[in-house]
N, C-alpha and C positions, 0 to 999 in steps of 0.2 A: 495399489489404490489407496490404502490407507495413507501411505505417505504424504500424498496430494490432500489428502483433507485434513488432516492435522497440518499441515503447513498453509493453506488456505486461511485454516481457524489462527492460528498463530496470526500471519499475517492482517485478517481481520480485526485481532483484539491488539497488536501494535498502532495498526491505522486511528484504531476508536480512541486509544489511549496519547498516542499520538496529536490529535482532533483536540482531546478535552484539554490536556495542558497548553495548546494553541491557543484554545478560546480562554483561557484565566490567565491569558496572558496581552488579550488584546485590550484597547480603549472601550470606554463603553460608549463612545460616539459612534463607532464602525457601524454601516448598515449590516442586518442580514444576508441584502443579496452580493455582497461584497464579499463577505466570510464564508458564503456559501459558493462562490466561484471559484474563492480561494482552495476549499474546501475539494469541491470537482477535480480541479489542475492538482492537484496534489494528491487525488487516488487517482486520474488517469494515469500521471507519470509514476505510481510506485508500482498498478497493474501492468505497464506496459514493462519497467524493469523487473518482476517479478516473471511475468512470462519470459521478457529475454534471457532472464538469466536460468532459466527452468528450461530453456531450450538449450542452452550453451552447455549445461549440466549436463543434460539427456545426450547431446550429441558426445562430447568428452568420456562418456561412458559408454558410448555405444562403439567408438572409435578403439577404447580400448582393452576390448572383448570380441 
């Protein structure tokens, strides 16, 4: 169990980090809700490859055991 939450945290503070060099990196014309959808689409797709790949792991290990 520990694993999963230290890789969660990891994962979390890459994303944040990830975020804040995004934003001092944009115009400062961009709306909010712009950078904030950006913002969504860009944790959905690392949650969704972050589960796949935590399932691809699990089975690869389970397979070879």
């Amino acid at each position: 169990m520990g694993i999963f939450i230290l890789g969660s945290t990891v994962f979390m503070l890459a994303f944040t980090f990830f975020k804040i060099s995004a934003l001092k990196k944009t115009k400062k014309d961009q709306s909010w809700s712009k950078l904030t959808l950006v913002g969504l689409v860009d944790y959905l797709v690392l949650v969704i490859g972050t589960l796949g790949t935590g399932i691809l792991f699990m089975t690869l290990y389970s397979m070879s055991h």
